[in-house]
C-alpha positions as CSV (number, residue, x, y, z in Angstrom):
1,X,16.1,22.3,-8.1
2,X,13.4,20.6,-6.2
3,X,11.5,19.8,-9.5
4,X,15.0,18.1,-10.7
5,X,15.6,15.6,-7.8
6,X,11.7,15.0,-7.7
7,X,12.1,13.7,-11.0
8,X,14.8,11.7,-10.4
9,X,13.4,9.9,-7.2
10,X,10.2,9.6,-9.4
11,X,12.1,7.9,-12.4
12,X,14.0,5.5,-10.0
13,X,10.8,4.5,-7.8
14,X,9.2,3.7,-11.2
15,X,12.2,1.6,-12.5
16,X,13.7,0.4,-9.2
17,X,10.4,-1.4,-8.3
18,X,10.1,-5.2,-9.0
19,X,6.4,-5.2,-10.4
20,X,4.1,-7.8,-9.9
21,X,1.6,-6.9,-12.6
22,X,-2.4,-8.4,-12.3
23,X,-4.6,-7.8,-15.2
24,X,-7.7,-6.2,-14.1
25,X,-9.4,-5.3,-17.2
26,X,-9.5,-5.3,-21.1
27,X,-11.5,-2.5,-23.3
28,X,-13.0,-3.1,-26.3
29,X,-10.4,-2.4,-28.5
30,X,-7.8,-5.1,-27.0
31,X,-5.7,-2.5,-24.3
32,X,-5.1,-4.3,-21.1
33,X,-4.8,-2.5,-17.6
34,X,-3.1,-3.8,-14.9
35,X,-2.4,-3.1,-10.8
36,X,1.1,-4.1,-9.8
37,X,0.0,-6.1,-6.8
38,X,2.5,-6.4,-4.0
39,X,2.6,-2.2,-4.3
40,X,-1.0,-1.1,-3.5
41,X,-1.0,0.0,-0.2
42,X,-4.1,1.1,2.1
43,X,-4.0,3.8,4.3
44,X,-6.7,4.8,6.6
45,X,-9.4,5.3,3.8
46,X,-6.3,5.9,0.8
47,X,-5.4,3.5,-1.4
48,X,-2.1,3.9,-3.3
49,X,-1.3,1.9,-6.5
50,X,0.0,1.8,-9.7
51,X,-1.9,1.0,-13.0
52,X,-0.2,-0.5,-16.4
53,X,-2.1,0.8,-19.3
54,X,-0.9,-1.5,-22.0
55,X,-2.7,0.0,-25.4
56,X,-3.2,-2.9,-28.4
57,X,-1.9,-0.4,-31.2
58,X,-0.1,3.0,-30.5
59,X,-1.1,6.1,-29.4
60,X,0.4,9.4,-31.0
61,X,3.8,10.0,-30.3
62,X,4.9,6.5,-30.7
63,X,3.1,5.7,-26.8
64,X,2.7,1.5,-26.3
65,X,2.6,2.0,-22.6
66,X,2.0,3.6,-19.6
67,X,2.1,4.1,-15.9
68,X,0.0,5.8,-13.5
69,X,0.6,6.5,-9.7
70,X,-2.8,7.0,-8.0
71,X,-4.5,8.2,-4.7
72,X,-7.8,6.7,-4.3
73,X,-10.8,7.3,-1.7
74,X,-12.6,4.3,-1.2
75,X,-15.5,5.6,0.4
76,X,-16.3,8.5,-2.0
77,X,-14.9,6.6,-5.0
78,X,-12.7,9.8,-6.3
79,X,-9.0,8.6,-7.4
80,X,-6.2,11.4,-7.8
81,X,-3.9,11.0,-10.7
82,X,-0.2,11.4,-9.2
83,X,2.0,10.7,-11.8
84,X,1.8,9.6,-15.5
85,X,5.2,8.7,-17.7
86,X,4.6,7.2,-21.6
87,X,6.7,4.3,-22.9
88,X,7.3,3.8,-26.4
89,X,7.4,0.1,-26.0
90,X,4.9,-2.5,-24.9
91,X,4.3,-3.4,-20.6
92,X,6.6,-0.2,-19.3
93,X,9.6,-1.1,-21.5
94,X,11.8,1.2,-23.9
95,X,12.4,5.1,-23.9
96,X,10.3,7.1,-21.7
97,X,8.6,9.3,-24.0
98,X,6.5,11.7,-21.6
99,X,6.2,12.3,-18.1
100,X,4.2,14.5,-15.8
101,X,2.3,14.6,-12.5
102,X,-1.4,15.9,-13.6
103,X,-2.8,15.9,-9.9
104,X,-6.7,15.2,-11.4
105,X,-8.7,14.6,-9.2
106,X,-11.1,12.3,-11.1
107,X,-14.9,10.1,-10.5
108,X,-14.7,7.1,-13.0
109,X,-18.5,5.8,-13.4
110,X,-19.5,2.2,-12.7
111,X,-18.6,0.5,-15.8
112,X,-15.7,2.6,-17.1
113,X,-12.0,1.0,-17.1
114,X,-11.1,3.4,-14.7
115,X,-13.8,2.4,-12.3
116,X,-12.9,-1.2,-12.5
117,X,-9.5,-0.7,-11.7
118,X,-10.1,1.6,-8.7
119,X,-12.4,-0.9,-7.1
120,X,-10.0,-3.9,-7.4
121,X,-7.4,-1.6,-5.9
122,X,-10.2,-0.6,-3.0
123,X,-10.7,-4.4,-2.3
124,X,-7.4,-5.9,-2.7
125,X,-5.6,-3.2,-1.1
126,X,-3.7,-4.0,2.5
């Protein structure tokens, strides 16, 4: 029951959420990641934020899109992946096709998509 309502808070916090979406980055083969700007929030040495993944051509299962939830220390440069749900069209819109909470706890290298993402969060983050 508690997986149930978690869910459903999770699938309205996604959706109920005006986004303000920044492009942070762009990989070589024309995806675009994002950081929803007025919802990164700093706590102590946390960051919170969300990330748009907006792939260029499909990924299996019909995926255009995605949104990620993460927990990121600054100071030892780990980020923890919270949540992760799949769109089926482009910038977070259509069916959601997957959804899940991984909890990785992750250390993207200097260079990496990932990495640039989690230090515009760290710097922009209030």
């Amino acid at each position: 029951m508690k997986t149930i309502l978690f869910s459903i808070l999770l699938l309205f916090s996604i959706n109920g959420v005006a986004h303000n979406w920044k492009k942070v980055a762009k990989n070589k083969d024309g995806s675009s990641f994002y950081i929803d700007g007025d919802n990164m929030k700093k706590h102590n040495r946390l960051v919170y934020f969300w990330e748009l993944s907006d792939f260029l051509e499909p990924l299996s299962g019909g995926v255009n899109s995605a949104i990620s939830k993460y927990k990121v220390d600054c100071t030892e440069e780990k980020q923890t992946h919270l949540n992760l749900t799949f769109y089926s069209q482009s910038m977070s819109k259509g069916r959601i096709l997957y959804e899940f909470s991984p909890n990785k706890i992750e250390y993207p290298k200097p260079k990496e998509i990932g990495y640039i993402v989690m230090k515009f969060a760290c710097d922009n983050a209030r």
